[in-house]
C-alpha positions as a LaTeX table, in Angstrom:
\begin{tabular}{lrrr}
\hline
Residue & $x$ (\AA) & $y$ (\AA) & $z$ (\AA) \\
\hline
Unk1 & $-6.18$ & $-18.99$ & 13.19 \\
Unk2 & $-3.45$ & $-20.46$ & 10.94 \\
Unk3 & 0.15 & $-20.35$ & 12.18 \\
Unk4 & 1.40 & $-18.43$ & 9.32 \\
Unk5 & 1.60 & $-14.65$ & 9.55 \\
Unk6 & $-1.42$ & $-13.14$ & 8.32 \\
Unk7 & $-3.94$ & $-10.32$ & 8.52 \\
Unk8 & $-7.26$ & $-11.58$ & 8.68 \\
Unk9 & $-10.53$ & $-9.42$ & 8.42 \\
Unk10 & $-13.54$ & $-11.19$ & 9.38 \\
Unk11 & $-17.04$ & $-8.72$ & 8.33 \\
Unk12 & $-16.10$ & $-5.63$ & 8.42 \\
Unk13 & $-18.41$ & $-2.97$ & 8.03 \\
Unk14 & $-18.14$ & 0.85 & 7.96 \\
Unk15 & $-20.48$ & 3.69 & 7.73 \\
Unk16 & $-19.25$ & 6.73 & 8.35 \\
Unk17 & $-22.87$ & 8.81 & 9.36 \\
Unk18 & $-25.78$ & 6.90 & 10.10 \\
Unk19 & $-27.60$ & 8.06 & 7.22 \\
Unk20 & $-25.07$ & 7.81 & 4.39 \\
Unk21 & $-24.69$ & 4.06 & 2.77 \\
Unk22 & $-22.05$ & 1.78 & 4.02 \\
Unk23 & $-18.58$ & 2.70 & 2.58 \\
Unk24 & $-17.08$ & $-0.76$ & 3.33 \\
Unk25 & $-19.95$ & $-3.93$ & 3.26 \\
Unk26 & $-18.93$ & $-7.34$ & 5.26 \\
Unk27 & $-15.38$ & $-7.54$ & 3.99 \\
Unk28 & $-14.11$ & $-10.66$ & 4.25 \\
Unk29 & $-10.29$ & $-10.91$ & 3.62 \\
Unk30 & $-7.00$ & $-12.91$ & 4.34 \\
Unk31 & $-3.11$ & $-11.31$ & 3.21 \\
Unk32 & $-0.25$ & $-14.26$ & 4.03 \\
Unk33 & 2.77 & $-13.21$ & 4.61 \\
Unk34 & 5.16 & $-12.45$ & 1.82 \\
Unk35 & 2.32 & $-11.71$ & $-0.24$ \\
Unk36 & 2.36 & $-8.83$ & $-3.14$ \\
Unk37 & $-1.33$ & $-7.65$ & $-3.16$ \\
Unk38 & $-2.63$ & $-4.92$ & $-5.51$ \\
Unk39 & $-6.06$ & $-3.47$ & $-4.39$ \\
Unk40 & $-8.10$ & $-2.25$ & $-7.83$ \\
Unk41 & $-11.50$ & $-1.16$ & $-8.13$ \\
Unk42 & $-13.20$ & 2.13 & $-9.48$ \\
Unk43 & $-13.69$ & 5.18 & $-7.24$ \\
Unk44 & $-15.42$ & 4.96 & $-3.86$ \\
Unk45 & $-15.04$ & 1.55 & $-4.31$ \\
Unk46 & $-13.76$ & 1.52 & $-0.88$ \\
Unk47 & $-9.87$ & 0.92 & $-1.40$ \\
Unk48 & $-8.54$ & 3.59 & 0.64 \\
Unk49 & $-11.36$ & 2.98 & 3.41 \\
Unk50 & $-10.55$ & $-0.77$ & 3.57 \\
Unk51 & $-6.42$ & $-0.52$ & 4.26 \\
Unk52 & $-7.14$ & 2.52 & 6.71 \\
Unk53 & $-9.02$ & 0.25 & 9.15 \\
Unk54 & $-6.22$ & $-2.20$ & 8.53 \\
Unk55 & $-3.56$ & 0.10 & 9.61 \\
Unk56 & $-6.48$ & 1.08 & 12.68 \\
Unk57 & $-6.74$ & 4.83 & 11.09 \\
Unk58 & $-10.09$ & 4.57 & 11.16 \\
Unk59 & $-12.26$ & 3.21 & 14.12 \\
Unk60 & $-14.01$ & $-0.54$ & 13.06 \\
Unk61 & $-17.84$ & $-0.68$ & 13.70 \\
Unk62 & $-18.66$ & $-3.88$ & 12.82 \\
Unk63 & $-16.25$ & $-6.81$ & 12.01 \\
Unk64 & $-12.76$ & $-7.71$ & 13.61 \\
Unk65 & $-9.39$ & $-7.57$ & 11.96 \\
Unk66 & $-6.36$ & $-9.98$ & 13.24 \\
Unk67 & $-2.55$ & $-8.76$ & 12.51 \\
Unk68 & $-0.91$ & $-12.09$ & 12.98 \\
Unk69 & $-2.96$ & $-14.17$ & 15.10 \\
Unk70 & $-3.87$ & $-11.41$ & 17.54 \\
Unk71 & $-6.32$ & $-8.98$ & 17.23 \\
Unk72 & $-5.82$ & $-5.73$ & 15.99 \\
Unk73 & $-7.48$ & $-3.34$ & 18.88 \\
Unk74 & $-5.25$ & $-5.00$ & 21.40 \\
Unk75 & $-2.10$ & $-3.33$ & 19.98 \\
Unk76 & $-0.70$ & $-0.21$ & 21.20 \\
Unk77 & 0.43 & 2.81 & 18.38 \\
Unk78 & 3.73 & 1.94 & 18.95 \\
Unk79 & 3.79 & $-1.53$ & 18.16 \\
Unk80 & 1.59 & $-1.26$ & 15.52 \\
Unk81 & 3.74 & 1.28 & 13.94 \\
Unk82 & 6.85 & $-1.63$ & 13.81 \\
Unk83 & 4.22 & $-4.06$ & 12.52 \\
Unk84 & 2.64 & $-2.15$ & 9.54 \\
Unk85 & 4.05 & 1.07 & 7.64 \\
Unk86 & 2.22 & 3.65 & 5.39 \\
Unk87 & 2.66 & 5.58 & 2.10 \\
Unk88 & $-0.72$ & 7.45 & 2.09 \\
Unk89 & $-2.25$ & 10.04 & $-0.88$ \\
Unk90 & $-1.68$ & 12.94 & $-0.04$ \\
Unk91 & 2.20 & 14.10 & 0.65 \\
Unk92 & 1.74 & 17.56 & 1.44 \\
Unk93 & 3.31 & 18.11 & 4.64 \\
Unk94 & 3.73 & 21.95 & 5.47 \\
Unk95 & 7.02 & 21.93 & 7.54 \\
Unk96 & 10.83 & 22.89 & 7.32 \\
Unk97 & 11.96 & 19.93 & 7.78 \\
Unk98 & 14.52 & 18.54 & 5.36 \\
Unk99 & 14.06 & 15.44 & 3.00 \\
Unk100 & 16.53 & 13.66 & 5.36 \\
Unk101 & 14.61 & 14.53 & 8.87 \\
Unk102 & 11.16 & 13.22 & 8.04 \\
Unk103 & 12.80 & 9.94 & 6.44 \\
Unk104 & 14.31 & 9.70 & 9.78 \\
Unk105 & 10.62 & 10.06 & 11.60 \\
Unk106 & 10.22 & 6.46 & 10.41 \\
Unk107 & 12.78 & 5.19 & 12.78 \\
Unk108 & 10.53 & 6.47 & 15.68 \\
Unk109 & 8.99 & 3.58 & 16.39 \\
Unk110 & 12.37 & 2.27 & 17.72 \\
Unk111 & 13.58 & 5.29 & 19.56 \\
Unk112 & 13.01 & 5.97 & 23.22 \\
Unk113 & 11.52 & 9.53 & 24.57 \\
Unk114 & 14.65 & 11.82 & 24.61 \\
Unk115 & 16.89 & 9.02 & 22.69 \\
Unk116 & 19.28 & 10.77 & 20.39 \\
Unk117 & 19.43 & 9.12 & 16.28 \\
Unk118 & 22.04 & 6.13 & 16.69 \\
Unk119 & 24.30 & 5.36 & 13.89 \\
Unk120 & 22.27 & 2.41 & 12.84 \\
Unk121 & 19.06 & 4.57 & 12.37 \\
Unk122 & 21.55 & 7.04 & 10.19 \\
Unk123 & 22.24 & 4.47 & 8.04 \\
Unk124 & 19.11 & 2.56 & 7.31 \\
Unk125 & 17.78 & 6.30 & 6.40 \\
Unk126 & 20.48 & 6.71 & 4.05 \\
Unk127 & 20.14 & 3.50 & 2.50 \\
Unk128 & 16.22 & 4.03 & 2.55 \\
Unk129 & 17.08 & 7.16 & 0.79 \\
Unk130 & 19.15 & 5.40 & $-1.68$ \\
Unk131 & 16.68 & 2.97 & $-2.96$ \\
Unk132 & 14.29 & 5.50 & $-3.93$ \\
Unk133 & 16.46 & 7.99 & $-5.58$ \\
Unk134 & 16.17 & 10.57 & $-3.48$ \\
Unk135 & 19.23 & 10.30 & $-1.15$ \\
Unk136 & 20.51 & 13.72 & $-2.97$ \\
Unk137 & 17.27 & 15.34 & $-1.80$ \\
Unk138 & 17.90 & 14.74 & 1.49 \\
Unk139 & 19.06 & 18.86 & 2.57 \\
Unk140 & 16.08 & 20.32 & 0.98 \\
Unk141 & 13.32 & 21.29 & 2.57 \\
Unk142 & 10.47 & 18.97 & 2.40 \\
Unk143 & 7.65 & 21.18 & 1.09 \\
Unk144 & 9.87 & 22.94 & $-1.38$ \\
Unk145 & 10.13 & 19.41 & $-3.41$ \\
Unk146 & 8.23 & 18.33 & $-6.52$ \\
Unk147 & 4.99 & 16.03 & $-5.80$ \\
Unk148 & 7.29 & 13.28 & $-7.28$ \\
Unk149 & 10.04 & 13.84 & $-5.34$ \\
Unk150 & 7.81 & 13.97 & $-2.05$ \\
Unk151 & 6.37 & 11.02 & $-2.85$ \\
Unk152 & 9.92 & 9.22 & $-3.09$ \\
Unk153 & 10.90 & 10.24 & 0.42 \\
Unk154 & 7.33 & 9.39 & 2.09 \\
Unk155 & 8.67 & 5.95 & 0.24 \\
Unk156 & 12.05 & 5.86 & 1.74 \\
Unk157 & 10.60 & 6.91 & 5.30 \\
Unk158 & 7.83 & 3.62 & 4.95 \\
Unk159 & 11.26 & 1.33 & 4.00 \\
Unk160 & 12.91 & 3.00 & 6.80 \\
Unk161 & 10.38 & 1.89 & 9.21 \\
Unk162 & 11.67 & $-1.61$ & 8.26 \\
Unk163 & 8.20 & $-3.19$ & 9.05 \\
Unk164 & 7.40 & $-6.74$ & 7.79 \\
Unk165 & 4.01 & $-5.53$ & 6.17 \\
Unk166 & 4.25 & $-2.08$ & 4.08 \\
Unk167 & 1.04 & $-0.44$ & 2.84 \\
Unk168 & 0.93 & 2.05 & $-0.47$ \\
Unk169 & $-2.11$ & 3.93 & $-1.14$ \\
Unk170 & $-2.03$ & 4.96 & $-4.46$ \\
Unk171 & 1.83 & 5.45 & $-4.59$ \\
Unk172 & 2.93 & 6.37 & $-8.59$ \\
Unk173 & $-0.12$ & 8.73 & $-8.75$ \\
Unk174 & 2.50 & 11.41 & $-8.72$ \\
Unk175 & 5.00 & 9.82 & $-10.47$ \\
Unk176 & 6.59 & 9.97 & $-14.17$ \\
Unk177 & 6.66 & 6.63 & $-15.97$ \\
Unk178 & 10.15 & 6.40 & $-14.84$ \\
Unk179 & 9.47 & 6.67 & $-11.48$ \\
Unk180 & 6.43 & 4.48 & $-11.69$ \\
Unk181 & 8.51 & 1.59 & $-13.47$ \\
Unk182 & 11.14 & 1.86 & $-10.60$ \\
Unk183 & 9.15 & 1.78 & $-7.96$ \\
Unk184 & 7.26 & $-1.08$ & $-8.78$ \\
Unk185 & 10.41 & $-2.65$ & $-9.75$ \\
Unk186 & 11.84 & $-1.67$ & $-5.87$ \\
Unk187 & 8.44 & $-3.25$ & $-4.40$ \\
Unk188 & 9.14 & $-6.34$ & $-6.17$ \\
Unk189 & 12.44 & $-6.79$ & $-5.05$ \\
Unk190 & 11.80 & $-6.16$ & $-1.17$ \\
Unk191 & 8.62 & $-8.49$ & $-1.57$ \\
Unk192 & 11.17 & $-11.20$ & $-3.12$ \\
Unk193 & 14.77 & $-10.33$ & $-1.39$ \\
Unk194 & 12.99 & $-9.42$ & 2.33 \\
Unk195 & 9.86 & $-11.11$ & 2.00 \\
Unk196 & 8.33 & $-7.73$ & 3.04 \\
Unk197 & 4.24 & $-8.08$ & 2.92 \\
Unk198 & 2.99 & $-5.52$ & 0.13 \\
Unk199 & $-0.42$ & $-4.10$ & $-0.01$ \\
Unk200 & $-0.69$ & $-1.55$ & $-2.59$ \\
Unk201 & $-3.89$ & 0.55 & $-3.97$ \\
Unk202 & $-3.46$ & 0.75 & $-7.37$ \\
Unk203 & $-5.29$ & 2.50 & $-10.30$ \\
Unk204 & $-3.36$ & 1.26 & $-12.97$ \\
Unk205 & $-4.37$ & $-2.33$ & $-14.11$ \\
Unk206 & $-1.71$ & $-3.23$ & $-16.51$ \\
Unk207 & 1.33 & $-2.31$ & $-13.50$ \\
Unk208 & $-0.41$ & $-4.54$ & $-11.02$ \\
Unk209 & $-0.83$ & $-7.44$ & $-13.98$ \\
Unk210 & 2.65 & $-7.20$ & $-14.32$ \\
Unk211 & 4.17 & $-6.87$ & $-10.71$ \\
Unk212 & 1.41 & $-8.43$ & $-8.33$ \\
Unk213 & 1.05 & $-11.54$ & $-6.99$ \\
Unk214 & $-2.34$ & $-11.40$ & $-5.97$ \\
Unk215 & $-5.20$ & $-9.36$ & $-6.52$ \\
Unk216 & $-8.59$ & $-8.33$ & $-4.30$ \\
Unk217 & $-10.94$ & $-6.45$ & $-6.66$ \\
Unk218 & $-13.59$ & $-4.04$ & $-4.81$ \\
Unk219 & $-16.48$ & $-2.33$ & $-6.22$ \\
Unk220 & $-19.02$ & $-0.69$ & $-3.57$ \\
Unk221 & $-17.55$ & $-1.58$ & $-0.62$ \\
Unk222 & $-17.53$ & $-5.39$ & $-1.55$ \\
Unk223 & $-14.88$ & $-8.06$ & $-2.72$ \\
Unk224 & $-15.68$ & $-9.06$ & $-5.95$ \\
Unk225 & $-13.06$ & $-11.31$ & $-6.28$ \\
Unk226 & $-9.60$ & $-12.08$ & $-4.68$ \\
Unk227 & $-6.49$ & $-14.59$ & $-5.55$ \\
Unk228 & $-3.44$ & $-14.79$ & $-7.53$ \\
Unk229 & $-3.59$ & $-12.00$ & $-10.47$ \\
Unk230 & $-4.03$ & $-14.71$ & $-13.59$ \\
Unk231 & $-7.31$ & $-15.88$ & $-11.45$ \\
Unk232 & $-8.37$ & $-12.60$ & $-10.51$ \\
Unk233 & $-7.75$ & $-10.38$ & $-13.86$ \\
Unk234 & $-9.61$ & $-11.66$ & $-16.79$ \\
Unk235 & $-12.15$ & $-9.86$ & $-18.95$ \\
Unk236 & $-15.34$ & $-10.95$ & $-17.76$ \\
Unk237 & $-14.52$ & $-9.50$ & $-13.52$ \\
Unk238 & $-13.04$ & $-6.15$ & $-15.35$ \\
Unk239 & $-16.25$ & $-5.86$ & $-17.51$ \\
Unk240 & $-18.28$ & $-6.19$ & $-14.45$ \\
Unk241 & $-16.37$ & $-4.01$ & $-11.84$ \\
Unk242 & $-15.43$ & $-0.94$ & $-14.34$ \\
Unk243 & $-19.10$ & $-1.21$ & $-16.50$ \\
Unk244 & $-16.87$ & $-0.78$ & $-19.21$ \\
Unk245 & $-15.87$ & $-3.39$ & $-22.08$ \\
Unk246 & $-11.84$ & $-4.52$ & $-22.18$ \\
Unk247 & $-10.22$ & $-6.91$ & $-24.59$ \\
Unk248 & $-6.70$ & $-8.56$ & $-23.62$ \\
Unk249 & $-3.52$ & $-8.50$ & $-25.74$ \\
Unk250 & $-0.99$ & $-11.10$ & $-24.59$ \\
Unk251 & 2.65 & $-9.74$ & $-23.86$ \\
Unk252 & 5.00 & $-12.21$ & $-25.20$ \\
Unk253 & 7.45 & $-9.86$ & $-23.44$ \\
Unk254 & 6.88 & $-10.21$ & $-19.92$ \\
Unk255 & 4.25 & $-13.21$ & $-20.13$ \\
Unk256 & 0.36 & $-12.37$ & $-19.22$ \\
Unk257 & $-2.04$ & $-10.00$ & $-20.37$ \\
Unk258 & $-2.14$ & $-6.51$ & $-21.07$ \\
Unk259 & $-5.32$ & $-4.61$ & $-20.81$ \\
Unk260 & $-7.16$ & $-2.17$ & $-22.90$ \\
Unk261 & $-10.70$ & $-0.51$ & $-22.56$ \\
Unk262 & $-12.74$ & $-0.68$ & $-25.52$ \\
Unk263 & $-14.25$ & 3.01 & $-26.56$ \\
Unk264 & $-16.95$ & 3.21 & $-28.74$ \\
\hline
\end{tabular}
């Protein structure tokens, strides 16, 4: 294994019933440290499958996967939980807890059973809470809030965790273009001021152009192709992955290529 911080899957396989095809096919896959990785493909391409049996959600049939030169099955929860943090889909959590008290779940991983909050976990919430615009949410009750506005505090309870590798499945689905825009803008700036590993599923082609660093590129189950985004995006592995024809328009603006499908 290489002495730099990594997570390295070596053939990983998953299917979920014996008679239904393989979700995820021999993934190979290596994510340095410090990295900014967007995850694109089409759906049940595998995305969402492939980071959940990096995060050990889901139980690994064939294959092995290595969180920095140790493998993954011989963590416990706990540790795993200070290692790698989670912004999943779907933010509906039925409860009465406020904004403010399931931020503050992400600072379990560092509590003791019966350990009261400490002033340090009060203010990494707040500041968690700041970040993501939400800090004035923090009284209300949880499932009362927008989608938007729940997915901004799942956000500022993943920062809160304060883990050196932070996962996002799909995380501006529910958010306006404002949102979206500051988000990515947020991710950018932990990946560069924190060197905070990011590993993001994206849908959204011309965000990930823009803000990633590198890109893996799935389509059933398989890597198509993985490395920095210039490598990565181009015409001829979008053509092939979507089945649909795109053309590129350079952005003098930002530098790089924007993106469009071409409709008949």
């Amino acid at each position: 294994m290489d002495k730099q911080q990594t997570i390295q899957v070596n053939e990983l396989s998953w299917q979920p019933q014996k008679e239904e095809e393989a979700i995820l096919k021999e993934i190979c896959a290596t994510f340095l440290q410090g990295g900014f990785y967007g995850i694109l493909g089409p759906n049940g391409s595998g995305k969402t499958s492939f980071i959940r049996h990096i995060l050990r959600l889901l139980p690994s049939e064939s294959g092995s996967i290595f969180l920095e030169n140790k493998e993954l099955t011989s963590y416990k929860r706990k540790d795993i939980a200070k290692k790698m943090s989670l912004v999943p889909q779907n933010t509906n959590i039925e409860t009465r807890f406020t904004a403010y008290e399931i931020v503050m779940m992400g600072r379990t991983p560092y509590q003791k059973r019966f350990q009261a909050v400490s002033n340090k976990d009060r203010d990494i919430v707040s500041e968690a809470m700041k970040m993501t615009n939400c800090y004035n949410l923090r009284e209300a009750i949880f499932s009362r809030l927008s989608g938007g506005e729940k997915q901004r505090v799942i956000i500022a309870r993943a920062i809160a965790q304060q883990t050196p590798w932070l996962f996002l499945d799909e995380p501006i689905a529910h958010l306006d273009v404002r949102y979206q825009m500051e988000l990515m803008k947020y991710l950018k700036k932990l990946n560069d001021s924190k060197n905070t590993s990011i590993i993001t599923v994206l849908h959204d082609i011309n965000l990930a152009s823009r803000y990633c660093k590198q890109i893996v590129l799935m389509k059933n189950g398989r890597i198509v192709a993985a490395g920095t985004t210039k490598e990565v995006l181009t015409i001829e592995n979008l053509n092939q992955v979507f089945e649909i024809p795109f053309c590129a328009i350079e952005n003098e603006t930002f530098g790089g290529s924007y993106f469009v499908p071409i409709t008949s």
